[in-house]
C-alpha positions in Angstrom: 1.2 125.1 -21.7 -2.7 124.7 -22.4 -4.3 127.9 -22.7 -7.7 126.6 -22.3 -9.1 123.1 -21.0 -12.4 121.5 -20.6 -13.4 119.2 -18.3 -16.6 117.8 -19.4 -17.2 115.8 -16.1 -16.6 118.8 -14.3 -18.9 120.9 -17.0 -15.7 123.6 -16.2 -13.7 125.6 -18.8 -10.5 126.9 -17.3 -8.9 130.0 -19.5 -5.1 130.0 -18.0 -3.5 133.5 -18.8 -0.1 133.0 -16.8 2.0 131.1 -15.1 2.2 130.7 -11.8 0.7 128.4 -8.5 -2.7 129.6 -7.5 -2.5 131.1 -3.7 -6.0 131.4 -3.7 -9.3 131.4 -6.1 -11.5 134.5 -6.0 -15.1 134.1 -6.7 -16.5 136.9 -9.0 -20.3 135.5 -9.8 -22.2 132.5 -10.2 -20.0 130.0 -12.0 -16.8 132.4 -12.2 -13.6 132.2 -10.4 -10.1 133.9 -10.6 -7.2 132.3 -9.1 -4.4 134.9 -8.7 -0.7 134.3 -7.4 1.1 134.8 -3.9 1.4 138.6 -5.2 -2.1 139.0 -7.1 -1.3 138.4 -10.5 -4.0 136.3 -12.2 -3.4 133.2 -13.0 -6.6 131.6 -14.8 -10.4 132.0 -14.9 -12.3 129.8 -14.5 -16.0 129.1 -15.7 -19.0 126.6 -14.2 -21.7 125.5 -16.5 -24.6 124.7 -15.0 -26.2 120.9 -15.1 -28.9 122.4 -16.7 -26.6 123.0 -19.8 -28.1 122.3 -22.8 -26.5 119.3 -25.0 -26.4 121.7 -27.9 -24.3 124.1 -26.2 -22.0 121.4 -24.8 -21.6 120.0 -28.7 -20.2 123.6 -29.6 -17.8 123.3 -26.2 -16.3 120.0 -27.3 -17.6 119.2 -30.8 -19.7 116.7 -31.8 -17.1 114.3 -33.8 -15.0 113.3 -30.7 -12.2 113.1 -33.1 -12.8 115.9 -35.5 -12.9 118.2 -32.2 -9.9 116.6 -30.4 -7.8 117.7 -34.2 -9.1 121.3 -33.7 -9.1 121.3 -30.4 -5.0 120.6 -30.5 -4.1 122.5 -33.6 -5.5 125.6 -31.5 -4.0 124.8 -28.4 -7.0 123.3 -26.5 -7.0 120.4 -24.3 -10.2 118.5 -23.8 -10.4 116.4 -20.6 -13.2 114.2 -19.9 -13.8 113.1 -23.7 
């Protein structure tokens, strides 16, 4: 199980905490949402980056070195999507 993922298209970090089929995504803010199981437990958060993003910011997300942080990204059991 990925813990965390990045979809760079989708400029979305997902942060899964449990197991479990979403019944339903709660929205907490701008660019937050929780989805939470048939009987409320939380499943995931996840977290919208704006287009406005800067590049700089998005480097630190996903590295620079494509394959540098694809190596740290598995050995610390992220999956980048989108790379």
């Amino acid at each position: 199980m990925d813990l965390v993922t990045f979809d760079r298209e989708a400029m979305a970090l997902y942060v899964k905490v449990s197991k479990g089929r979403p019944a339903k995504t709660i929205p907490m803010g701008k660019g937050f949402f929780m989805d939470v199981s048939k009987d409320g437990r939380a499943l995931g958060l996840e977290i919208v980056f704006p287009e406005s993003t800067p590049q700089e910011a998005i480097d630190a997300i996903i590295g620079r070195n494509k394959k540098k942080s694809t190596q740290l990204a598995r050995a610390k059991g992220i999956k980048l999507l989108s790379v």
